[in-house]
C-alpha positions as CSV (number, residue, x, y, z in Angstrom):
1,X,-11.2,82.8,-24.4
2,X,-9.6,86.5,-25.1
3,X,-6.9,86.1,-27.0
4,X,-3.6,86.0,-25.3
5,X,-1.8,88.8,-27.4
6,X,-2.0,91.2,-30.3
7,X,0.5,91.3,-32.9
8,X,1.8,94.9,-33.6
9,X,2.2,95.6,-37.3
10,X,4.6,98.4,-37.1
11,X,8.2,99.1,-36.3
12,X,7.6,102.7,-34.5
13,X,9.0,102.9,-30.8
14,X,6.2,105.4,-30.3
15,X,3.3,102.9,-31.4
16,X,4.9,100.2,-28.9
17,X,5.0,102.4,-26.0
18,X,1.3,103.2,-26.6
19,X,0.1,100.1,-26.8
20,X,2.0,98.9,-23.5
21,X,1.1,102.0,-21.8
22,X,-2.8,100.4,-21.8
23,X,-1.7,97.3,-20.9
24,X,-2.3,95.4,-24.0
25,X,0.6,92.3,-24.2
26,X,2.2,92.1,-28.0
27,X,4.3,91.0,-30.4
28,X,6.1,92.8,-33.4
29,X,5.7,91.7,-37.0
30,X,7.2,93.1,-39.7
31,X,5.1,94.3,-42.7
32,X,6.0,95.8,-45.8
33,X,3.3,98.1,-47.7
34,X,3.7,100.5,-50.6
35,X,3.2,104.0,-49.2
36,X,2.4,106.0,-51.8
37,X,-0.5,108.3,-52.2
38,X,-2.9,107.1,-55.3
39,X,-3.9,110.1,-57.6
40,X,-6.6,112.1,-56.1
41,X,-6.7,110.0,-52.7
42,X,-7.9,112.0,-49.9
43,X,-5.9,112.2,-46.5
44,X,-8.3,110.3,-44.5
45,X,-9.0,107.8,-47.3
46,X,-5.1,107.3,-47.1
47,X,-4.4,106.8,-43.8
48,X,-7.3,104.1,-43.5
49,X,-6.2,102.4,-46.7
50,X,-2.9,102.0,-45.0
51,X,-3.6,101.2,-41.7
52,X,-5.9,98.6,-43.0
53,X,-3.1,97.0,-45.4
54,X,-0.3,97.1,-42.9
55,X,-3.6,95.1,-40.4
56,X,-4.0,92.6,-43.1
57,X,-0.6,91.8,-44.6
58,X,0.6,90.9,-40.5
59,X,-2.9,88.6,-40.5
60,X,-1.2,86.9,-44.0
61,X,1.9,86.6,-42.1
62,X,0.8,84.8,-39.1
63,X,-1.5,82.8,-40.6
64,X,-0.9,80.0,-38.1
65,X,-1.9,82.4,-35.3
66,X,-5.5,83.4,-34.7
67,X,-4.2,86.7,-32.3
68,X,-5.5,89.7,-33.6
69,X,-3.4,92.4,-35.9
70,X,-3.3,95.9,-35.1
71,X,-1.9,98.0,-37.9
72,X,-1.7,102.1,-37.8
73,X,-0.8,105.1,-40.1
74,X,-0.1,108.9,-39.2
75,X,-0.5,111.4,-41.9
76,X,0.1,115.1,-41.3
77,X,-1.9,117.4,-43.7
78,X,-2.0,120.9,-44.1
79,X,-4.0,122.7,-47.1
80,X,-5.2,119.3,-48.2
81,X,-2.1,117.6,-48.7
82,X,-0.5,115.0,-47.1
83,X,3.2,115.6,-45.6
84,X,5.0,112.4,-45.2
85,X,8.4,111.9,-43.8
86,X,11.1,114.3,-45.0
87,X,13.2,113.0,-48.0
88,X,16.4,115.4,-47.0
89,X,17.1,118.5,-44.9
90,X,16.0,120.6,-47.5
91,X,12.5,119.1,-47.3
92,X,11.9,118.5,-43.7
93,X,13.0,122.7,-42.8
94,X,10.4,122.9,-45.2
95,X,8.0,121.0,-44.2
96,X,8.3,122.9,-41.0
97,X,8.0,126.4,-42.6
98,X,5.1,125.2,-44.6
99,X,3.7,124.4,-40.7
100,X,4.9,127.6,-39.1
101,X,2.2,129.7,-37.5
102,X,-0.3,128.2,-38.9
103,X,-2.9,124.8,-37.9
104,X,-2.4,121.6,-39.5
105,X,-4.6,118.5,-39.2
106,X,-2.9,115.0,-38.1
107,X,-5.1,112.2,-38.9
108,X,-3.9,108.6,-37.3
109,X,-6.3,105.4,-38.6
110,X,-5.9,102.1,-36.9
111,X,-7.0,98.7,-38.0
112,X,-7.9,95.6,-36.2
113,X,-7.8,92.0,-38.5
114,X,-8.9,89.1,-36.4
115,X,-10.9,86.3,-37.9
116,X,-14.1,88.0,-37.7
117,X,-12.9,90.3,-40.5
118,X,-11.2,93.8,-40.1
119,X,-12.7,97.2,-38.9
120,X,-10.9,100.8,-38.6
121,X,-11.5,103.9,-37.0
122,X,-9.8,107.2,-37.4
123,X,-8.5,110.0,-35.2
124,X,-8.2,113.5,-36.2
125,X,-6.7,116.2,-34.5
126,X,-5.5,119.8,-35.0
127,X,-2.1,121.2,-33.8
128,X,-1.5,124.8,-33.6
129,X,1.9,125.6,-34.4
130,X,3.5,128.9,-33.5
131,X,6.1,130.8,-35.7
132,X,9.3,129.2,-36.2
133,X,12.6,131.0,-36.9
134,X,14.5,129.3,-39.6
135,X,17.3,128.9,-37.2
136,X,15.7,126.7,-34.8
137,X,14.0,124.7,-37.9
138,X,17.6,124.0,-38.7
139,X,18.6,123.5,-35.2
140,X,15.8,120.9,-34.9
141,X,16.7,119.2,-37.8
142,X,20.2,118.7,-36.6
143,X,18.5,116.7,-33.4
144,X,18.3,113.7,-35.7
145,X,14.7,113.5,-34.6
146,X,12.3,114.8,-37.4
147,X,14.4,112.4,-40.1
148,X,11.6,109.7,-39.8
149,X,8.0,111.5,-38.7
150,X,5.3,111.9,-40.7
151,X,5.3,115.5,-41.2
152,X,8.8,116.0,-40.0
153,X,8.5,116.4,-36.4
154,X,7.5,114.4,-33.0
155,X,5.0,116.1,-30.9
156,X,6.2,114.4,-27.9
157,X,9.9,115.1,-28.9
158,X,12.2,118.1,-28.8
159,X,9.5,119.7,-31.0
160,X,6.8,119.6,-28.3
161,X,8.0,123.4,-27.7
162,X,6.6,124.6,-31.3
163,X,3.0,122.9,-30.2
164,X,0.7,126.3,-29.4
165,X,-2.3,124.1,-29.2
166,X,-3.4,120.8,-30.1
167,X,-6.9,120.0,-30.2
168,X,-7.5,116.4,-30.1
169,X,-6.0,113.2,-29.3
170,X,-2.2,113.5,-28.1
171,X,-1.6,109.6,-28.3
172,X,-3.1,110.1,-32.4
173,X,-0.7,112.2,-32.2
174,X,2.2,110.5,-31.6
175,X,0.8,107.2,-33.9
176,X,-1.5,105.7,-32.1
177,X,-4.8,107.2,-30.8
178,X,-5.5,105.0,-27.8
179,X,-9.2,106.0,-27.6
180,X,-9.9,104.4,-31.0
181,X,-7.2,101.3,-30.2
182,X,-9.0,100.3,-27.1
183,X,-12.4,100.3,-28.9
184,X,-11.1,98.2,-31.3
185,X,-9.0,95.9,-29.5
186,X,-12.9,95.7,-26.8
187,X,-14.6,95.1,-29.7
188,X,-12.2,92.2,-31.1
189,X,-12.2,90.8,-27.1
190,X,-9.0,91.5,-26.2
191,X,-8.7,92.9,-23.0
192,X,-6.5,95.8,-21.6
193,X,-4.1,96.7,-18.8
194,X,-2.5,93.3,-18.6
195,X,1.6,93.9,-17.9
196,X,3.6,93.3,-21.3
């Protein structure tokens, strides 16, 4: 029997709105998993390693549940390194000069735990940003919205209008590639486009 929900091992809006926009009835568990980049970890190494933790530590907490755990992690890379979420203004206008005109990678893992064990996949995508004016970087970061995205902004936000080109997945994106999700959650036999 396909299991009758998925727990959601993340507190993003964007990640929920995903997931119910296939269909796929959850609930929310809270996790709590160290962030921080280990010496000479690659991007795409990171991003699995957390997606996989945040997948596992939501399997620990409902141990008396046998629904599946989705867990998820969005890193935004340019020149190799990993831009996570702005500490202060300072840091987030830069993190959007540092993106200005040029193409940075977003790379969005996802992890399934079900009983069976775990298994992740990984979506990459490019965005094409054009050149930003220092004035609107501080503009934007007046919205309130770049305070807590990886990378400092939300594509499908206010900064949708610095996007030139984005080659990839928009849903890995925004935090959840839905592509990768629905393999995972097909191969784990939980089926999709059931209303929340």
């Amino acid at each position: 029997m396909p299991p009758e929900f998925v727990y959601l091992a993340s507190a993003s809006p964007r990640r929920r709105d995903l997931l119910g926009q296939v269909g796929v009835p959850f609930r929310l568990i809270g996790v709590d998993v160290d962030e921080t980049v280990r010496p000479g970890e690659a991007p795409e190494a990171y991003v699995l390693r957390l997606a996989a933790a945040k997948a596992e530590s939501g399997w620990v907490r409902a141990a008396a549940s046998p629904a599946p755990v989705l867990g998820a992690d969005t890193s935004v890379v340019i020149d190799g390194r990993i831009l996570g979420k702005p500490l202060d203004e300072a840091h987030g206008i830069a993190m959007l000069a540092a993106l200005s005109g040029r193409t940075h990678q977003v790379l969005t893992a996802v992890a399934i735990r079900t009983a069976a064990g775990a298994r992740s996949m990984v979506s990459r995508s490019e965005v094409v940003f054009r050149a930003l004016e220092a004035a609107e970087c501080r503009d934007y970061w007046n919205t309130g919205e770049p305070r807590d995205k990886a990378g400092g902004y939300a594509i499908q936000g206010f900064a949708a209008v610095f996007v030139q080109e984005l080659r990839g997945s928009y849903s890995g994106v925004m935090g959840l590639p839905l592509f990768e999700t629905a393999a995972l959650l097909a191969a784990a036999g939980v089926p999709r486009w059931r209303s929340a």
